[in-house]
C-alpha positions as CSV (number, residue, x, y, z in Angstrom):
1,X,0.0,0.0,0.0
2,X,1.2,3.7,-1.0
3,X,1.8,5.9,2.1
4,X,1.6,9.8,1.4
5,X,4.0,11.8,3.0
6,X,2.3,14.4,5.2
7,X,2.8,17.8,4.2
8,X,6.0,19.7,6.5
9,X,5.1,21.3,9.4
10,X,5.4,24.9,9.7
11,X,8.0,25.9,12.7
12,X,8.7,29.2,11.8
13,X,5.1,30.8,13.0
14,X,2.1,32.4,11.4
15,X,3.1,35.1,9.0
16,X,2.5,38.9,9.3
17,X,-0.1,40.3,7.3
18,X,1.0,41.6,4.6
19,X,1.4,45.9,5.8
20,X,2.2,45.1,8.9
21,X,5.5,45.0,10.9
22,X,6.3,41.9,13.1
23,X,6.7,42.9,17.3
24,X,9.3,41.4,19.3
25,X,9.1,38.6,21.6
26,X,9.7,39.4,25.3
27,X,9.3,43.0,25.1
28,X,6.5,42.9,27.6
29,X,8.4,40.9,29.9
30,X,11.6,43.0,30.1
31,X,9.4,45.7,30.0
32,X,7.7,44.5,33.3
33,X,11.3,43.5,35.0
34,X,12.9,47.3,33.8
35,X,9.7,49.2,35.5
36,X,10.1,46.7,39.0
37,X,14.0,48.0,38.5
38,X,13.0,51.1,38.8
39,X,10.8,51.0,41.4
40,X,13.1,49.3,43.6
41,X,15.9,52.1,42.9
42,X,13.1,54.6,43.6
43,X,12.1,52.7,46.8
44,X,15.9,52.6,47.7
45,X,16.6,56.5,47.4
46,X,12.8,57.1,49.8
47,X,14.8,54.8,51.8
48,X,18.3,56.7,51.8
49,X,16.3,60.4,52.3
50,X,14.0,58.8,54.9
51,X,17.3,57.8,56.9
52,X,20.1,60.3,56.4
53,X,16.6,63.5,57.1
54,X,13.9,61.6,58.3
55,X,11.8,65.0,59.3
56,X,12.8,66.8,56.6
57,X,12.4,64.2,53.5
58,X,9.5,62.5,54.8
59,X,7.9,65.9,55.5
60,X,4.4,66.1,53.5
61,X,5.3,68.9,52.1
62,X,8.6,68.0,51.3
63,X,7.2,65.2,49.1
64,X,4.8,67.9,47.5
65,X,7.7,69.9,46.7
66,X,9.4,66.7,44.6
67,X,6.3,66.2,43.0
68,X,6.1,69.1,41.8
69,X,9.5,69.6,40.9
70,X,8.9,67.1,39.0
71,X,5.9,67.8,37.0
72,X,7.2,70.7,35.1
73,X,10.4,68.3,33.9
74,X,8.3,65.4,33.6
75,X,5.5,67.1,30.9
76,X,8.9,67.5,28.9
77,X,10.3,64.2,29.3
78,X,7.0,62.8,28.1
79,X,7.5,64.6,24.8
80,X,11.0,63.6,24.6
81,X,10.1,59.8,24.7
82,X,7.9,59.8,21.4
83,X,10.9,61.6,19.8
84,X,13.6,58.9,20.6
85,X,11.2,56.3,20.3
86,X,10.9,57.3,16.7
87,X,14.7,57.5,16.2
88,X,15.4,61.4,16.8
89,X,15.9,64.1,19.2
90,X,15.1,67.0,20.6
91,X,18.0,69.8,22.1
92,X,15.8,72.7,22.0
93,X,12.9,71.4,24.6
94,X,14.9,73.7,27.5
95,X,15.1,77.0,25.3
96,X,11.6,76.0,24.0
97,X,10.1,75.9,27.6
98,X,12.2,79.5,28.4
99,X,11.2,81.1,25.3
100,X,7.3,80.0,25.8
101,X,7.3,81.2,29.5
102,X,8.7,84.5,28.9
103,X,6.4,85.1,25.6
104,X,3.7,84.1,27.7
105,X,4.2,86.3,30.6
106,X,5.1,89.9,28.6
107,X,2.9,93.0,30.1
108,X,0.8,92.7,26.6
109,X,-0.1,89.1,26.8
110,X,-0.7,89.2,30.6
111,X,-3.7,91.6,29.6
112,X,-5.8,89.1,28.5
113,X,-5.6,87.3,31.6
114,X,-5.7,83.2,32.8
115,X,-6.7,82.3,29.1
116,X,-3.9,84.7,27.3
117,X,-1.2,83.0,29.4
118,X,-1.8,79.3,28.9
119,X,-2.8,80.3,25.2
120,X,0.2,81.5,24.4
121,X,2.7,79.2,26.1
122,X,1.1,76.5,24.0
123,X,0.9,78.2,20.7
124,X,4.6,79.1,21.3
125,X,5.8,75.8,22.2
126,X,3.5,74.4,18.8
127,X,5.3,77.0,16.6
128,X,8.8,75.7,17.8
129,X,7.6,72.3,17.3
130,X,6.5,73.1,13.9
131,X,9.4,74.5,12.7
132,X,11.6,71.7,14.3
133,X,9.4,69.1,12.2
134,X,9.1,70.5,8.9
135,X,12.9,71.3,8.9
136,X,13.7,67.6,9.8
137,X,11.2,65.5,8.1
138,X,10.4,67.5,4.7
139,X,13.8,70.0,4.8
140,X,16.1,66.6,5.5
141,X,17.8,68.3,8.1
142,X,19.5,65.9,10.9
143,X,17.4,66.2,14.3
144,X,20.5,67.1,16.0
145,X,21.0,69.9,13.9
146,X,18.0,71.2,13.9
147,X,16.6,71.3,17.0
148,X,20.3,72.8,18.0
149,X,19.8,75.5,16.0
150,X,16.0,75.9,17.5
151,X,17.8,76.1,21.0
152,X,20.1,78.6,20.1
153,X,17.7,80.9,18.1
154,X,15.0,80.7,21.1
155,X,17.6,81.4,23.8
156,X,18.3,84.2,21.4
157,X,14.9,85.3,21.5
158,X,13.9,85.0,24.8
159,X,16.1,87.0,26.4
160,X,15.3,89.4,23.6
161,X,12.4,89.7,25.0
162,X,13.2,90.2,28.3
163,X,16.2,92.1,27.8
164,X,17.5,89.8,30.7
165,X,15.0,90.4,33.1
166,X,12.8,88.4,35.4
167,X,8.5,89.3,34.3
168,X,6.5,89.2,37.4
169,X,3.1,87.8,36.4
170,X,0.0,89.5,38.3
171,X,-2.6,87.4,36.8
172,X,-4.9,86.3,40.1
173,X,-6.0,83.2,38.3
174,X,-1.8,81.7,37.9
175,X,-1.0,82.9,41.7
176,X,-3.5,80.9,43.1
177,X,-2.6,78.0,41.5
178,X,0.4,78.1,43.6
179,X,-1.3,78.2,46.7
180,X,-1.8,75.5,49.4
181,X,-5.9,76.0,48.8
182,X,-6.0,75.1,45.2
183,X,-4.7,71.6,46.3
184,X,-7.0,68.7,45.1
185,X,-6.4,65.4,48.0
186,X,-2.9,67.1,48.8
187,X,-2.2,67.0,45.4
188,X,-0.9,70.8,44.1
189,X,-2.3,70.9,40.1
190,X,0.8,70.9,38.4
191,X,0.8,67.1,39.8
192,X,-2.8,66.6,38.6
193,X,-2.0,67.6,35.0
194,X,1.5,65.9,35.2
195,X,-0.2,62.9,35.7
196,X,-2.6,63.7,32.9
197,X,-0.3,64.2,30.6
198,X,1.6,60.9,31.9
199,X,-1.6,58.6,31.1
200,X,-2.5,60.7,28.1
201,X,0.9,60.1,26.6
202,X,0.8,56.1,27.7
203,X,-2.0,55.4,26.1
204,X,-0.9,57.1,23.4
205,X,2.2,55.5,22.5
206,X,0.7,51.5,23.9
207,X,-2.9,51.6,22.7
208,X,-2.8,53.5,19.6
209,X,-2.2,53.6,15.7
210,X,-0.1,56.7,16.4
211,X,1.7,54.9,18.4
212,X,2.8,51.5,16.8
213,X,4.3,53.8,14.0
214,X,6.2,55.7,16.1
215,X,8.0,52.3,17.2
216,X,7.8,51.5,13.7
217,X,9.7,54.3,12.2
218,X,12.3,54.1,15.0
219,X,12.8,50.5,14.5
220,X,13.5,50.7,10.5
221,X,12.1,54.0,8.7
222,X,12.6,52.2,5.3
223,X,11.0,49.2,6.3
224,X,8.0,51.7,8.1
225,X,7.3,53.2,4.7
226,X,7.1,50.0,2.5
227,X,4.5,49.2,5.3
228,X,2.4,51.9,4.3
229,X,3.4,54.4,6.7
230,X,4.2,58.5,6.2
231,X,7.0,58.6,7.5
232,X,7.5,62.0,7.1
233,X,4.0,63.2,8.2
234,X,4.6,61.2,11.4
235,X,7.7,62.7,12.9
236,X,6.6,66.2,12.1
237,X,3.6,65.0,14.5
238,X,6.0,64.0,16.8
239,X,8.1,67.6,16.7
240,X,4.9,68.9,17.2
241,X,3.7,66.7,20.1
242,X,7.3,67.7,21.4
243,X,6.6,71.2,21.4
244,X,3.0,70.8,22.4
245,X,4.5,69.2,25.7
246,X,7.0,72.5,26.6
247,X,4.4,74.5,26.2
248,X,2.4,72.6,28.7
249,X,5.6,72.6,30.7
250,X,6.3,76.3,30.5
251,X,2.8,77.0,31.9
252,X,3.2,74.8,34.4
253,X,6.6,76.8,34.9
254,X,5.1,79.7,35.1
255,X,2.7,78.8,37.6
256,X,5.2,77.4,39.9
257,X,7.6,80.5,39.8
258,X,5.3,83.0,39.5
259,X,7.6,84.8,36.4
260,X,9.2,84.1,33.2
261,X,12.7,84.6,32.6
262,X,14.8,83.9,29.9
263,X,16.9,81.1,32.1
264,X,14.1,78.8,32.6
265,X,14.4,75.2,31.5
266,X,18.4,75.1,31.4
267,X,19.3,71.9,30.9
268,X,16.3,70.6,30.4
269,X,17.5,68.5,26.8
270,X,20.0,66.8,29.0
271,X,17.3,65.7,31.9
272,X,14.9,64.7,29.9
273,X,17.1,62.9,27.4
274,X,18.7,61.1,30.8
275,X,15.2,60.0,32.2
276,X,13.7,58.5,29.3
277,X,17.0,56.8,28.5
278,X,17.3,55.2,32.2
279,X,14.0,54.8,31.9
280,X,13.9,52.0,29.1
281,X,12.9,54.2,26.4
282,X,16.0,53.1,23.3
283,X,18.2,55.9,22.0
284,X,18.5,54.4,18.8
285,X,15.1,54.5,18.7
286,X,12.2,51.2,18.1
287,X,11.5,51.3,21.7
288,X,9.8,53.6,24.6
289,X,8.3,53.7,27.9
290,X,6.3,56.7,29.2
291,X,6.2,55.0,32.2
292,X,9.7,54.1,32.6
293,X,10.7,57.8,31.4
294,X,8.4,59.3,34.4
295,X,10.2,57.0,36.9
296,X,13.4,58.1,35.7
297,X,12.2,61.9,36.2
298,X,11.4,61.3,39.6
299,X,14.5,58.9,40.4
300,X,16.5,62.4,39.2
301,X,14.2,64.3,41.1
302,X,14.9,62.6,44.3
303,X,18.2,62.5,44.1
304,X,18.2,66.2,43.7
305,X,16.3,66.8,46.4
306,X,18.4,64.2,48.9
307,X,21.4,66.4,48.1
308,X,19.9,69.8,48.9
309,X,18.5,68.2,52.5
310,X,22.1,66.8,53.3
311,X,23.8,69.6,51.8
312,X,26.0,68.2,49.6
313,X,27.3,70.2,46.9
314,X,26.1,70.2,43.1
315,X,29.0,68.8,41.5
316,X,28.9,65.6,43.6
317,X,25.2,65.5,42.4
318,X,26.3,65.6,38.6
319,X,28.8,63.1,39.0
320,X,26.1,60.5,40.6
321,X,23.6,61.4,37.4
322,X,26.5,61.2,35.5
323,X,27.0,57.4,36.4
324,X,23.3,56.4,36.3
325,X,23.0,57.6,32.7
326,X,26.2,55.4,32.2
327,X,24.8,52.4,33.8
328,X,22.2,52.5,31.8
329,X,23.6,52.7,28.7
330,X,25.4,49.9,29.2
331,X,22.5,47.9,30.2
332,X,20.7,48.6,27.0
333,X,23.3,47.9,25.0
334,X,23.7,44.5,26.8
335,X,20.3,43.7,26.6
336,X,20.2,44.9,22.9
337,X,23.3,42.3,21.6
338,X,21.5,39.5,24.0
339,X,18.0,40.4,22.4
């Protein structure tokens, strides 16, 4: 009797449909055993402050005061995560965040009140955006250079317009923000909208269309467009989310300072470049966290405030940022080759 063979098995897995890109394996996994990492480190530095100041650290107000130190960093940081995600970068988000605080906070603009303010830090910080994404993705441009010549022209700018002065706001509506009675369950509001923003961009980047092409064109623009993707139209969204986010940042800046000066948000690029890195989020883009970047904005923020309680001097502080952002490098680019 004729036996048929039976046809080969397939052991290589379903295929893709055709216009879409394949995921990694075990990206949720590492993704759960980076965020516990981070958690413990942040659990380890309460632990440190709570022990070398344990009235001053542990203070509620103290813990207000990181919080919503913070938030003002963190809005940024969120920004900057969709922008390595996808592969780029953003150096102008500090002199975007000073140039949208002191626009927002001239004599003329504080005329039209509450709503002139926060109108205007936003439309500022979407301008900077705009320019920032059509230079990169239809002018071919280089992110880096770019958004370094964004941050150089809005320093410029900015203390153009304040001649290198600090603007005292007198809009009722932004004091009282600041105040201890416009808390919500202990909470100030710059913590409330920091962790709107936080969810907002989460959901955005994990649950989202918008957000599986921004891993997409990180992970292999080329690759992105024979999928069927703009990639073009989507990283001058991205810019543009970016500059939405100083904005955001710069009003919440405003609010907590009670001026705009042409110094705010120094260093910011570096920060929030730092956090999302430690945070998980890949610089050579293909990969991001929102909330891994958050953690790492609070992990910086902590250590910052740890410092100032046990008076130890800046430098020391650098140095110890420093070696985190090396650390965790390193880890990604082990945990890239072992991928």
């Amino acid at each position: 009797m004729t036996q048929h063979a039976s046809p080969p098995r397939d052991t290589a897995g379903p295929t893709p449909p055709a216009g879409r890109l394949p995921g990694r394996r075990g990206l949720p996994a590492r993704a759960d055993v980076r965020t516990l990492s981070l958690l413990g480190v942040l659990a380890a530095l309460v632990g440190i402050g709570g022990v070398t100041e344990p009235d001053a650290f542990l203070d509620t107000r103290n813990l207000q005061l990181v919080l919503t130190q913070a938030s003002v960093i963190g809005v940024v940081t969120v920004g900057m995560t969709f922008v390595i995600t996808s592969g780029g970068i953003d150096l102008s988000v500090g002199a975007v965040v000073a140039l949208a605080s002191v626009w927002a906070t001239t004599v003329a603009t504080q005329e039209y009140g509450f709503a002139g303010i926060l109108f205007t830090a936003v439309v500022v910080g979407l301008g900077c955006g705009l320019v920032n994404g059509l230079l990169i993705a239809y002018g071919g441009m280089v992110p880096f250079v770019a958004t370094l010549a964004m941050l150089a022209s809005a320093r410029g700018l900015a203390l153009q317009i304040t001649d290198g002065k600090t603007q005292i706001v007198t809009v009722d509506g932004i004091l009282r923000l600041g105040e201890r009675d416009s808390y919500v369950l202990g909470l100030p509001p710059l913590v409330l909208v920091f962790a709107g923003v936080t969810v907002l961009g989460r959901l955005l980047l994990n649950g989202t269309t918008f957000g599986r092409r921004t891993v997409a064109v990180g992970g292999n623009a080329e690759a992105a467009r024979l999928a069927g993707i703009d990639v073009r139209r989507q990283r001058l969204y991205l810019y543009l989310l970016s500059g939405l986010c100083c904005g955001i940042a710069a009003f919440l800046l405003i609010v907590l300072s009670g001026s705009g000066q042409n110094t705010n948000g120094n260093l910011y690029e570096l920060d929030a470049i730092a956090a999302a890195i430690i945070g998980g989020t890949l610089l050579s883009g293909g990969r991001g966290t929102v909330t891994g970047s958050v953690l790492g904005v609070l992990i910086f923020t902590t250590i910052t405030n740890i410092f100032a309680l046990n008076n130890l001097q800046s430098d020391v502080q650098q140095i110890a940022k420093g070696a985190i952002i090396v650390a965790a490098v390193l880890v990604q680019r082990r945990s890239a080759s072992t991928s």
